[in-house]
DRENBATOR-771088 format. One line per field, with one value per residue (C-alpha): residue in three letters; x, z, y. Coordinates in nm, 3 decimals, padded with zeros to 5 digits, always signed. Layout:
N
residu: c(ala, ...) .
east: c(X, ...) .
up: c(Z, ...) .
north: c(Y, ...) .
This chain:
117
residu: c(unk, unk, unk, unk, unk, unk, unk, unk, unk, unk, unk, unk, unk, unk, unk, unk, unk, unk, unk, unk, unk, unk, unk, unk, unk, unk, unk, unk, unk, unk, unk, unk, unk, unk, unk, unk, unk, unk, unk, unk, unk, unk, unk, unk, unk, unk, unk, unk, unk, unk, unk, unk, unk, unk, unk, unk, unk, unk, unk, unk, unk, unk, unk, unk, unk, unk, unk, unk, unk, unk, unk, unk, unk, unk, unk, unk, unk, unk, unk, unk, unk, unk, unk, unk, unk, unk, unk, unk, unk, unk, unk, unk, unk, unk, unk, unk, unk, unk, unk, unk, unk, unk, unk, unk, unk, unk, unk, unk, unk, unk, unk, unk, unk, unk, unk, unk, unk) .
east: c(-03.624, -03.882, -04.063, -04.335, -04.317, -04.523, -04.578, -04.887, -04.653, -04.414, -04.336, -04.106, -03.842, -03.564, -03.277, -03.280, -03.656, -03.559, -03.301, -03.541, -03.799, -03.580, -03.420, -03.808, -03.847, -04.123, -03.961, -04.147, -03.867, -03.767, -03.370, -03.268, -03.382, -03.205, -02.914, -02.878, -02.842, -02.490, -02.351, -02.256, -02.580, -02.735, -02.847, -02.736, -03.060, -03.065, -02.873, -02.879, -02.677, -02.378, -02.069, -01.985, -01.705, -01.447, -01.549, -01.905, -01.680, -01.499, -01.846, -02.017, -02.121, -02.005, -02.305, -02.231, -02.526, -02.650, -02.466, -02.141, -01.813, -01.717, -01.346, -01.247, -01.280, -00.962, -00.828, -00.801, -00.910, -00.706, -00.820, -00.771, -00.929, -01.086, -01.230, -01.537, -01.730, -02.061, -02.309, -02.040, -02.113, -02.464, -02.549, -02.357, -02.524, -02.867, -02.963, -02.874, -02.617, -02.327, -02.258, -01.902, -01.870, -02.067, -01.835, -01.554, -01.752, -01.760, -01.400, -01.304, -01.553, -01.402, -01.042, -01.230, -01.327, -01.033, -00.721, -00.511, -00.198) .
up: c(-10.463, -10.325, -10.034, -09.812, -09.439, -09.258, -08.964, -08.834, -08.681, -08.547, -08.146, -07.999, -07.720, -07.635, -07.580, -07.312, -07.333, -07.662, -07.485, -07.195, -07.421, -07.603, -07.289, -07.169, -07.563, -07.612, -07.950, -08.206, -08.493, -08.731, -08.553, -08.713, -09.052, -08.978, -08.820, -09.178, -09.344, -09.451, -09.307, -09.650, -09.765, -09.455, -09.603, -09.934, -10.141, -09.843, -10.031, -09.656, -09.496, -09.780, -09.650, -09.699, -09.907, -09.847, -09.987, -09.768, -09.470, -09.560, -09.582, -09.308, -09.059, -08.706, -08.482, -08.135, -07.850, -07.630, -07.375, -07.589, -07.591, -07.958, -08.000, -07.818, -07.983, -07.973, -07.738, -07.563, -07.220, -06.954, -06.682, -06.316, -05.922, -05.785, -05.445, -05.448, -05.198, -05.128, -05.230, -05.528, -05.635, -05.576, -05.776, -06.084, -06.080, -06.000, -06.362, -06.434, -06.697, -06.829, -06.464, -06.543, -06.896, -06.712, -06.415, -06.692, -06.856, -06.573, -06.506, -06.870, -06.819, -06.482, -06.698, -06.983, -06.684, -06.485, -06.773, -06.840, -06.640) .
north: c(-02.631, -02.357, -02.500, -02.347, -02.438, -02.645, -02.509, -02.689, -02.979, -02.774, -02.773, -02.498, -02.638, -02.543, -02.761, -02.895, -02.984, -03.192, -03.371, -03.478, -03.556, -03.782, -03.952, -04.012, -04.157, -03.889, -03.793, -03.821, -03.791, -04.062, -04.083, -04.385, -04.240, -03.913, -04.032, -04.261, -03.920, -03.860, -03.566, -03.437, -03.459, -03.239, -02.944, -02.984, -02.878, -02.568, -02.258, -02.112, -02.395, -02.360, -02.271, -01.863, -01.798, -01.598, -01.285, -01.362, -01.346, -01.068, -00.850, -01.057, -00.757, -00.844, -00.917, -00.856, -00.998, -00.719, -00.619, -00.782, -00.512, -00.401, -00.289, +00.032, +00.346, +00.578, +00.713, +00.347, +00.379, +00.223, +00.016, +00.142, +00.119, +00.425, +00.429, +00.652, +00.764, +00.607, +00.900, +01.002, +00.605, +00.643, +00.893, +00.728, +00.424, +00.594, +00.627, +00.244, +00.093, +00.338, +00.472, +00.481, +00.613, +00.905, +00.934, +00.950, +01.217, +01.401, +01.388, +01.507, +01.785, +01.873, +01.941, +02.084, +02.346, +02.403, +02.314, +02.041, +02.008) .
């Protein structure tokens, strides 16, 4: 079944708008004829809303939100406290987010310069 949205009658809220407007019985959804839909039946003529398979899963690319951590990359980095001084800290976090990947770039350049011990 190829439908076309309508989109002429559509309202955008987000959640918790819906739920106030339905509290205040401002909703103007058929309820009783949706809640009489078995859940089965929900999406059933919706090729989208079919459940993925297992080979769909096993392609599925992992979609992280931004900001989100991935997996470390290798050489796993290990957590630790440094006290810095105020200026050193400063100028780090000057340029914004990624202070301290650059602060551990400027350590490993720091060996690169004066050898490994």
């Amino acid at each position: 079944m190829n439908r076309t949205p309508r989109t002429e009658n559509l309202t955008r809220l987000s959640s918790e708008e819906a739920r106030q407007r339905i509290a205040r019985g401002e909703s103007e959804s058929d309820w009783a004829r949706v809640n009489a839909i078995p859940d089965d039946e929900i999406g059933a003529d919706d090729p989208d809303a079919l459940p993925m398979t297992d080979e769909e899963l096993a392609t599925a690319p992992i979609l992280r939100r931004p900001g989100q951590r991935g997996l470390q990359k290798l050489p796993t980095k290990q957590r630790t406290t440094l006290r810095l001084s105020a200026d050193v800290l400063a100028h780090f976090r000057a340029d914004g987010a990624g202070w301290q990947t650059r602060i551990n770039d400027a350590l490993k350049q720091w060996i690169a310069e004066h050898g490994e011990r």
